[in-house]
N, C-alpha and C positions, 0 to 999 in steps of 0.2 A: 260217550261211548259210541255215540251214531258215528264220529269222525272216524273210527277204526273199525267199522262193520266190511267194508270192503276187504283189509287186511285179515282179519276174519277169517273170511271165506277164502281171500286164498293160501291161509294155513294148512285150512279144510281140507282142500283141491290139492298141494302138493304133499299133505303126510300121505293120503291115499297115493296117490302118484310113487311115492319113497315104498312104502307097503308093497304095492303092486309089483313096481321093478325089482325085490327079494331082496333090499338091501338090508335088513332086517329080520327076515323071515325065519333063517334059523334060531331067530331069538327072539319070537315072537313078543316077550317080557318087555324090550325095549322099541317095542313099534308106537311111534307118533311119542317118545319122549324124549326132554330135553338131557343136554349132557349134563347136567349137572343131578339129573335123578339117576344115569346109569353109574356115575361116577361114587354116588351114596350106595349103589346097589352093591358095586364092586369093593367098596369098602367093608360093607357089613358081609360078604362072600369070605372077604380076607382075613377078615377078625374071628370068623366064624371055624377059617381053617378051610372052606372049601376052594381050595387051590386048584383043581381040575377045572372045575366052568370057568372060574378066572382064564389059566390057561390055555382054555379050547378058545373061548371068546379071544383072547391074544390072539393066538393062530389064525381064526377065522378072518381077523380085519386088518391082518398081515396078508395072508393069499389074497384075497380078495381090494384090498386097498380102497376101502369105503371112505368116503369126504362126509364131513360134517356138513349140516345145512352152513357153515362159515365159511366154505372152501377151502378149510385145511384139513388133513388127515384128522380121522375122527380118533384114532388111535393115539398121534400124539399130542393134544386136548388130554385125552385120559389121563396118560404119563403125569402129562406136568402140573393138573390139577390133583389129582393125589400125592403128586408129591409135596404138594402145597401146605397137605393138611400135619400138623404139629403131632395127634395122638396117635399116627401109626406107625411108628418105629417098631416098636415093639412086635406086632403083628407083622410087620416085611422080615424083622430080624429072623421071626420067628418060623416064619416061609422058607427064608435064604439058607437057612443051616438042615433045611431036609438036605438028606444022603444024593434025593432025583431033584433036585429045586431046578424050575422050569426056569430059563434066559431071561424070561419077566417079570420075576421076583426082582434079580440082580436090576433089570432097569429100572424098574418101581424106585429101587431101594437109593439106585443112582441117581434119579431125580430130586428124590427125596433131600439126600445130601447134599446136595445141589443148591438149593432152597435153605435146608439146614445151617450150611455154610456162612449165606449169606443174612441168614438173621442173627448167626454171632458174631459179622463184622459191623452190622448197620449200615442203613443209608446214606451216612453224613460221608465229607470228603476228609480225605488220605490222613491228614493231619490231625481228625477229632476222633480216630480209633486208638482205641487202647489196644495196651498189649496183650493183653487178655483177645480181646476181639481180635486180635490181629492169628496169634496163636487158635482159637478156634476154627477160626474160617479158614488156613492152609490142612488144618486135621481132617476137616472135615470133606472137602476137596481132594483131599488124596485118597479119603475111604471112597468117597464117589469114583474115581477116577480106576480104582483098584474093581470096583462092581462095573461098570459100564464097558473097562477093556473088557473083563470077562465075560459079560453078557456079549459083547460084540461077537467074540470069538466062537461061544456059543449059536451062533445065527446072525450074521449079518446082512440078511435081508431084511431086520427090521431096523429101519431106518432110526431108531430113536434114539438107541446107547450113541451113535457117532454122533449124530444134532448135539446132547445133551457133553460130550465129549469138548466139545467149542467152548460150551460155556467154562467148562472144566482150566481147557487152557488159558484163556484167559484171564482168571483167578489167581492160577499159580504162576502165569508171567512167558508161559511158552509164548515160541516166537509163531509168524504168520505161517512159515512154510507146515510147520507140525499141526497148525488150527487147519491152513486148507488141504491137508492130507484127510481129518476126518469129514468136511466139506464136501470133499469128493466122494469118501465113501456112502457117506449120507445121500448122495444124489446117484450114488450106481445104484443104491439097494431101492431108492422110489424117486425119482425127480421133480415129483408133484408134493411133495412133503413141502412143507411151509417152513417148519422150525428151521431148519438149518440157515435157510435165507432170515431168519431172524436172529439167530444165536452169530451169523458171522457180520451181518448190522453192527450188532451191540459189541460185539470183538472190535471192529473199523474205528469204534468210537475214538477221539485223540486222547482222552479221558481214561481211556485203556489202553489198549496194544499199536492203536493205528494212527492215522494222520485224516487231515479233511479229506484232503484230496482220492485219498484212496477210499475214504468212505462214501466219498458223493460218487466215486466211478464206480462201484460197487450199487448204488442208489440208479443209478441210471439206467447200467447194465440190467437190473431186476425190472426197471421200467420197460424197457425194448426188447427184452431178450427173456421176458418168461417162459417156461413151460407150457406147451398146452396144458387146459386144465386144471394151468396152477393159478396160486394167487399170490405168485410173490412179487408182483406191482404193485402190491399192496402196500410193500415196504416204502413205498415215497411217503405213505400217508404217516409210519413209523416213525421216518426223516424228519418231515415237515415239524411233527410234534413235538419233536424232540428240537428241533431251531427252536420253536415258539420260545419251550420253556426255558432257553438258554438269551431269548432278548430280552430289554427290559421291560417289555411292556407285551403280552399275549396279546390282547384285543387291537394292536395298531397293526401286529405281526400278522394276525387271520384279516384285519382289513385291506391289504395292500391285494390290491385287482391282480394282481399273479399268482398270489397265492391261490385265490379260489379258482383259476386259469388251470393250474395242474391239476387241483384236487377235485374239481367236480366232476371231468369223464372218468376217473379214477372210483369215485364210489357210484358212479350211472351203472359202470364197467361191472363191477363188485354183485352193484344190485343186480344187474339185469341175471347174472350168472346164478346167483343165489341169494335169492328175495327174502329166503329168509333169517339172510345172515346177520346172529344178534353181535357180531363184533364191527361191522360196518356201521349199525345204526350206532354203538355207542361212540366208535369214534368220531361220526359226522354231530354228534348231541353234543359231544367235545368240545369241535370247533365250531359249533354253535352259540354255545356257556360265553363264547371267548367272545361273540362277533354280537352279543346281547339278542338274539335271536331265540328268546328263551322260548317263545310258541312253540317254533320247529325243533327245539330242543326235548324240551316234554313231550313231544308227538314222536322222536322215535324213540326215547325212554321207555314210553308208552307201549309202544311196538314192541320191540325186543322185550318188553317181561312179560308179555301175551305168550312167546315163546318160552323163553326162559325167567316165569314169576319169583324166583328164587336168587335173581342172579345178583348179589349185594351190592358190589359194583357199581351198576347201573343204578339201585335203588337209591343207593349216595348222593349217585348225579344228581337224581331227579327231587332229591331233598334238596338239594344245595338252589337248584333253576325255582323251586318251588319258595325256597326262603329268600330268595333275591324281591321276590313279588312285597315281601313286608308289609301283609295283611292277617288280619286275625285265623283267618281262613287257608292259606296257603303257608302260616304257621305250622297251622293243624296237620297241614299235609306233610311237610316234610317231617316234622316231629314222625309222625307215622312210617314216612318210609324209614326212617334213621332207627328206630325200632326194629322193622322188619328185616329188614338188611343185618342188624347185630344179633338177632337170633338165627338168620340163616347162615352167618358165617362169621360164629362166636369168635374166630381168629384172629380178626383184620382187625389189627390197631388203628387203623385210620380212621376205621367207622367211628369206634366209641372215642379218640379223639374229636372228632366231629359231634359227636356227642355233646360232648361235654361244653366243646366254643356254643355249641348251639343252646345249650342252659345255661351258658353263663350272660352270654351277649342277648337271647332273646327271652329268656324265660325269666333269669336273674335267679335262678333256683340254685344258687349256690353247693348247698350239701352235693344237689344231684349230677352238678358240671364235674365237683371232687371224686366223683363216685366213678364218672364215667375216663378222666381224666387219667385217673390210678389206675384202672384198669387197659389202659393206651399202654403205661407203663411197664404194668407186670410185662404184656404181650412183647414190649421193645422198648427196653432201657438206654437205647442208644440215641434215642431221639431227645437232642437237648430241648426241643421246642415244647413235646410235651411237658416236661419240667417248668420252662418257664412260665408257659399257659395254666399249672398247677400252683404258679406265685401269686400269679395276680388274682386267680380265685381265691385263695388264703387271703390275701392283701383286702378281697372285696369282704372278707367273712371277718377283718378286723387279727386273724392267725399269722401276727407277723412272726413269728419264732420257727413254725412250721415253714412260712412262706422263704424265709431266711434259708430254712434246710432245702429248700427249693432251688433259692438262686444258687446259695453253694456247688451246687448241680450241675447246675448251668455255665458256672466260671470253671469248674474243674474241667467239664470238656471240652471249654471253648473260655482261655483264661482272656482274650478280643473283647468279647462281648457285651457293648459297652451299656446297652439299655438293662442287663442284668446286674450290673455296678449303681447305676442309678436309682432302681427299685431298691437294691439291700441299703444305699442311704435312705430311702424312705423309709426301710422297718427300722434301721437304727434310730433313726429318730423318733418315731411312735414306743419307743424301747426305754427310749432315752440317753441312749448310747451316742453322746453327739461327737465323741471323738472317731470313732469308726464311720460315723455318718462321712463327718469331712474328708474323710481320706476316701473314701468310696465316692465322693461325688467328684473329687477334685483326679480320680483315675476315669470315671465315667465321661469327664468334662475331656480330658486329656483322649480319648479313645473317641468321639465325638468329631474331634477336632481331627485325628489322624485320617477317618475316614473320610468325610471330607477332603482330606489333603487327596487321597486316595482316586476318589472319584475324581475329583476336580484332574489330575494329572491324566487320568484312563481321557478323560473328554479331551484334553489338552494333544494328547499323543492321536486323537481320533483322524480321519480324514475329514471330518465336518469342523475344527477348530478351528480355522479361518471366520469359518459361517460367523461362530459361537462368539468369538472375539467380538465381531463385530457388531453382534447382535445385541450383547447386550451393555446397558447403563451401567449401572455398577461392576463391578470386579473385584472382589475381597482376596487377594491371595496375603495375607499377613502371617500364615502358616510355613512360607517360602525363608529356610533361613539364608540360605543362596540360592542364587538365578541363574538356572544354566544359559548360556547364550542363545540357542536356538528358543528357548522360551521367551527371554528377552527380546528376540526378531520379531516373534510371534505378537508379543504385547505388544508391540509397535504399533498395530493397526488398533486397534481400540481407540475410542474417542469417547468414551462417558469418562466416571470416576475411576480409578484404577488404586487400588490400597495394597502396597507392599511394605507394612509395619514389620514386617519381621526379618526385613533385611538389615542384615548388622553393616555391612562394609559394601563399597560404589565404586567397581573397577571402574577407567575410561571407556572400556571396550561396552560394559552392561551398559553405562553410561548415554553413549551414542544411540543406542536404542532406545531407551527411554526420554531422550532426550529430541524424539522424531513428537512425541507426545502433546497432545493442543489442550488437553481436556482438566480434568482435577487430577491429582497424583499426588497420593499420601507415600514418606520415605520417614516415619518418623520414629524409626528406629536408626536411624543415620546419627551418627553424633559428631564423625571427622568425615569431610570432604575434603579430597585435595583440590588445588586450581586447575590440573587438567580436567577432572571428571568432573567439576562445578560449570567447565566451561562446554563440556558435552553435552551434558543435561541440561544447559538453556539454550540449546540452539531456535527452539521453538520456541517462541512464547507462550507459556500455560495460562489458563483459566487461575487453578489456583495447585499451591506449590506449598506440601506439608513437608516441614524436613525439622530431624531432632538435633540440629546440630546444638551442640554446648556452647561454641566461640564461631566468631566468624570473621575470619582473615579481609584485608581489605581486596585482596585477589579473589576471595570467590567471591565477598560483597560484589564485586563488576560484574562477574555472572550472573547472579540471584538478581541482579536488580536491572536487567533487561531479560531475565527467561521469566518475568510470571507477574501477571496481572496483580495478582491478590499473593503475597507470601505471606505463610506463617511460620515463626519459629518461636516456640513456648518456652523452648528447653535454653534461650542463652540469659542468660544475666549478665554479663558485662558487652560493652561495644564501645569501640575507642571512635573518633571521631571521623576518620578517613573512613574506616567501614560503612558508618552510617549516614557519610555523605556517597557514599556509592551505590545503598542500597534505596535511599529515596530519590534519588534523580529519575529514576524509569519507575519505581512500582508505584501503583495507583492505591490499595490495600496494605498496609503494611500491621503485622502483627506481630509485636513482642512482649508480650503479655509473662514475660521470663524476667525479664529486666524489674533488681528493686529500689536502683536510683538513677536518678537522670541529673548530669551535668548539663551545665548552660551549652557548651562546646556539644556537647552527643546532640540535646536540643535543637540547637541553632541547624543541625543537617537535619536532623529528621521532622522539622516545620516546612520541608520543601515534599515532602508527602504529599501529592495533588489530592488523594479525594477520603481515605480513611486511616488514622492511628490507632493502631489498638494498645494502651501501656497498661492492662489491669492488674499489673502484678508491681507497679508504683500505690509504696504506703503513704510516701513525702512528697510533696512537691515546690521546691524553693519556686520564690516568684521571679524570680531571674528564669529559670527555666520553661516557667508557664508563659512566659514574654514569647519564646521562639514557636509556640506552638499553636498561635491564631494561624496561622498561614492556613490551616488545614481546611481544603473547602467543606467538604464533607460533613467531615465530625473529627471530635477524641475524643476517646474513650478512655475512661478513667476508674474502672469499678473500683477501685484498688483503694482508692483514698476514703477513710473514715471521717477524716474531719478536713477542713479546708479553711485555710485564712482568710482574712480581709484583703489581703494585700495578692495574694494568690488568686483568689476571688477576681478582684479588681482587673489581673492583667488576663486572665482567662475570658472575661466579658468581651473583651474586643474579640474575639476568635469568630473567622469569619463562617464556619461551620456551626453544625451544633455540638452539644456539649451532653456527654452519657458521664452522669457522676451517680450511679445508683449504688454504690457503698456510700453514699453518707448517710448518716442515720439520725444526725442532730443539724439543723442548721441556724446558727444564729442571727439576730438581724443585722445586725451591720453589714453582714456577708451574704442574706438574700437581697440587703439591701442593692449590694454592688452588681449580685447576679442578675437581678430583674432589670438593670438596663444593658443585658447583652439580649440582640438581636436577631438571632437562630435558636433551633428549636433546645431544647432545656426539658435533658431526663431528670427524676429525683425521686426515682421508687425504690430506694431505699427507706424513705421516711414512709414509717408507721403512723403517724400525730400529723395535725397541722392545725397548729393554733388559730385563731381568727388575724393577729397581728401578721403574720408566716403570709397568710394568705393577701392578705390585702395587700404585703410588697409584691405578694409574687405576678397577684391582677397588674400591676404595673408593666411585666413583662411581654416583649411584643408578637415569638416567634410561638410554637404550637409548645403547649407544657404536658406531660407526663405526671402522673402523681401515681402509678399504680400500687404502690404499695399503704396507701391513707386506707383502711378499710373504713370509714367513716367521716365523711364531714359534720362539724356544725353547723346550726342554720344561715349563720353567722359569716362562718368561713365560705360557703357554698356561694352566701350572697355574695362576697368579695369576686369568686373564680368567677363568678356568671359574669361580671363586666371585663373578663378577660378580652383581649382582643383576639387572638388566635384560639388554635384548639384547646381543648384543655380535658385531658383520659383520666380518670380515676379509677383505681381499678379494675384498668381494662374496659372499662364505657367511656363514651366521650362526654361531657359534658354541655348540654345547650350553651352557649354565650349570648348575652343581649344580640350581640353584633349578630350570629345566626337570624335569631328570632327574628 
């Protein structure tokens, strides 16, 4: 409390001050109170029927033109906070149809509508309103529209029917010229009026009526060219807010050194003029929240409910900065203001949504987050988010059935949304509904993957996608079922991995670009290449080179087998003999692990393979074909094979690489006998056993051996592998050998 003793005092110092200068004085009732207590007072006048004081008080701060300690008209503040509130229809209706009903009834009533309108459209965008909601909000817009002319015409010195007039036209879709006709009149009848400069803001938006462009000169203009003793520079700070929430990220948007550049002489400016303005502190507490400044956030929170302790708004913030702190203690506090806040303005869906996240995520109090949740609802059905927030509470309380009638909700207003497809396969499956489960995950999966697609193109189309390309290693676009060219130009510069699996077909032209390419590049959704576009795409030598082709002509074999270090191709099963003397002369790697027989002729070219073969999709292997296949310095690779001859055996041992034969699973002696004098290193985890005999041929062997898959030696056999000469892993440990020791 000490840190706010000064602010205090000068509350103190300027109500008297406001007292003194008679801004007030004919109304003595509302001296040193905040608007929201005169705003209750004129409520219960209204309900009451006493329409005269209401209407003098109008009168009074129409001649007179009194500022709120906010420095906007304190009058329209009144307006548009009563027209806020849901239970006074009745009471305005009931105003408006006397025989004398004063011009401010109709405003009241116009504001009201106003407000009205827009709670039977909701806040979601264009596409997630119903017809219903579409249909209300134009009714209700025209009743306004029908009270506000009339109140205009009735007295159009008071500025508030034309402000609220703006908001009108842009609702029902009027053009700029008819918005800045009421504009104007709103600024003959007071110029220091705030609303109007707010209501043709929100008009400029491109979201509505307007474009950027005319909106930021509109922003600028209010910056340079306000009113004396207005405060409609204020609107930059309206502006700013409104970028924030439209980048991806708030906190990086209030950190950028220009932001706080405009906006700090801007609330200096604010304060200095009116110290005690509680709409200033909350939006600097705002862009506080955002900049993690939560001290000075709470401190003018703080401030402003000194003035206005009622004001819920604010009380939200300062729950929301208070729950950030995620202590037992600052629990408490917010809990408390989230209370306070919902009994001072039983209205606000937001609060008791906030509520409700706020017992489900910290309290876990379940019942009380559904309590609070449902009631977000009743106040604004439009909001699919409440819904969904009301799923996952169900979901936590084990209410899949309920939680179901939840997401239903959520897909009817928004059939996109793909984490609410997700969750209903989660209750169908706790249901035991696994055929609606699968279809719900496999549309979630598919929605997932679209947004993505989504995003991925927004950054692609960006002016930073150069950067972005470059930037990073990986690149998954397999979502791409065509490549437009300029995307293709664009991929060109990348240099990590690059995965285009879901290209069906490989013009020349895409070709060339990709074919500028050094790095990894999955195509393995390719299944036909012609020889020109074969011959595109290897102009560069790749790293490594995925492609699905089925066959491969001895025309693109010359390509393939100088563009790419390491090729792999799974998807072919046959290769005639010229092909595969054209794809081993250059490739260092080769993988076809497609292929399920090998002729001595296919053999004899692809033993010219310098450093690795991959064939694990061979079940057989004649010994005539095993003949051509020592060349290979490296290795071959053979998972493929279950069992292996003597004689096969025999012509494999000479291979002057090593030897991956991890599909066998029996090995007989004859045939370790032959294996154990080849000379390079020797996989064999395939075998589960290893007899004591097994082993003793295998000690004979000289280069490092593999046995991962033995989950157990005998003492017997162990002793054999220890006089191994090389390494010898078991199970993924190496094995001491004498020769170590």
């Amino acid at each position: 409390m000490k840190k706010h003793k000064g602010f205090i005092l000068l509350l103190i110092a300027l109500s008297f001050c406001l007292s003194s200068c008679g801004f007030f004085n004919q109304y003595k009732e509302y001296d040193d109170k905040s608007i929201q207590y005169i705003v209750d007072d004129l409520i219960n006048k209204i309900n009451q029927s006493e329409y005269g004081y209401v209407e003098d008080y109008i009168d009074y701060l129409v001649d007179k033109q009194i500022s709120s300690y906010n420095g906007t008209r304190l009058l329209e503040e009144l307006y548009d906070t009563v027209g806020r509130k849901r239970d006074i229809q009745e009471s305005l209706d009931a105003w408006c149809s006397k025989e004398d009903a004063h011009y401010s009834a109709f405003v009241f009533r116009g504001w009201f509508m106003v407000h009205h309108a827009w709670r039977a459209r909701g806040s979601g965008v264009a596409r997630t309103i119903s017809d219903k909601g579409w249909e209300g909000f134009y009714e209700r817009l025209k009743h306004a529209r029908e009270d506000l002319e009339k109140a205009y015409a009735m007295n159009p010195s008071d500025p508030n029917s034309a402000s609220a007039m703006i908001t009108v036209c842009m609702g029902l879709r009027e053009d700029e010229h008819t918005m800045d006709a009421w504009f104007q009149k709103a600024m003959d009848a007071d110029p220091v009026s705030f609303f109007p400069y707010l209501c043709k803001f929100t008009f400029l938006d491109p979201k509505w009526r307007g474009t950027h462009a005319k909106q930021d000169q509109f922003v600028r203009h209010c910056l340079q060219d306000s009113p004396k003793n207005s405060t409609a520079y204020t609107i930059m700070v309206h502006y700013i807010e409104e970028m924030a929430s439209k980048s991806k990220n708030q906190s990086s948007f209030y950190h950028n050194p220009k932001i706080k550049e405009i906006v700090s002489p801007i609330f200096q400016k604010w304060l200095d003029a009116f110290p005690m303005s509680v709409r200033a502190r909350h939006f600097r507490a705002k862009m506080n929240y955002y900049l993690d400044h939560k001290r000075e956030a709470i401190d003018d929170c703080t401030n402003a409910l000194l003035i206005e302790p009622t004001n819920a708004e604010i009380l939200r913030l300062r729950a929301k900065l208070y729950w950030l702190h995620k202590t037992p203690d600052s629990y408490e506090k917010a809990e408390k203001d989230l209370l306070k806040a919902a009994e001072y303005d039983h209205e606000n869906n937001s609060i008791y949504a906030l509520l409700g996240r706020f017992y489900e995520t910290v309290q876990k109090d379940y019942p009380k987050a559904e309590k609070y949740i449902t009631k977000a609802i009743q106040l604004d059905p439009t909001q699919k988010g409440y819904y969904f927030d009301l799923s996952m509470i169900r979901i936590h309380m084990k209410k899949y059935k309920e939680a179901l009638e939840s997401l239903n909700k959520v897909i009817e207003m928004d059939p996109d949304y793909a984490r609410a497809y997700a969750y209903r396969n989660q209750c169908y499956r706790q249901l035991g509904n696994l055929e609606e489960a699968q279809k719900n995950e496999e549309i979630a999966d598919g929605l997932f993957e679209r947004k993505r697609r989504v995003k991925m193109l927004s950054v692609l189309q960006s002016s930073g996608a150069t950067q972005y390309i470059k930037s990073r290693n990986n690149l998954n676009m397999d979502f791409f079922e065509e490549l437009p060219l300029w995307l293709a130009n664009l991929l060109s510069q990348h240099h990590g991995t690059l995965s285009l699996n879901g290209l069906q077909e490989l013009t020349p032209e895409i070709a060339v670009c990709l074919g500028k390419l050094s790095g990894e590049l999955h195509l393995e959704g390719i299944e036909v290449l012609s020889g020109d576009a074969a011959a595109c795409l290897c102009r560069t030598k790749k790293n490594r080179l995925f492609l699905g082709l089925r066959e491969v002509t001895p025309e693109v074999a010359v390509s393939l087998g100088r563009g790419a270090k390491m090729l792999y191709l799974p998807n072919v099963t046959t290769l005639s003999p010229e092909a595969a003397e054209k794809l081993s002369k250059k490739v260092s790697y080769l993988h076809l692990d497609g292929l399920k027989t090998l002729t001595p002729e296919v053999a004899e070219a692809l033993g010219n393979v310098r450093r690795q073969l991959h064939l694990n999709g061979l079940e057989e292997l004649s010994p005539d074909s095993a003949a051509y296949l020592v060349g290979v310095e490296d290795c071959v690779v053979l998972n493929g094979l279950k069992t292996l001859s003597k004689e096969t055996a025999e012509r494999l041992s000479h291979a002057k690489g090593g030897l991956i034969l991890d599909g066998l699973e029996t090995l007989p002696l004859e045939t370790t006998r032959v294996l154990a004098t080849h000379q390079a290193s020797l996989s064999l985890n395939g075998l589960e056993t290893l007899p004591p005999e097994t082993a003793r041929l295998l000690a004979q062997h000289q280069g490092s051996l593999s046995l991962g898959g033995v989950a157990s030696l005998t003492p017997e056999a162990e002793d054999y592998l220890t006089r191994h000469e090389g390494s010898v892993y078991v199970k993924g440990k190496k094995l001491v050998t004498m020769k170590e020791e």
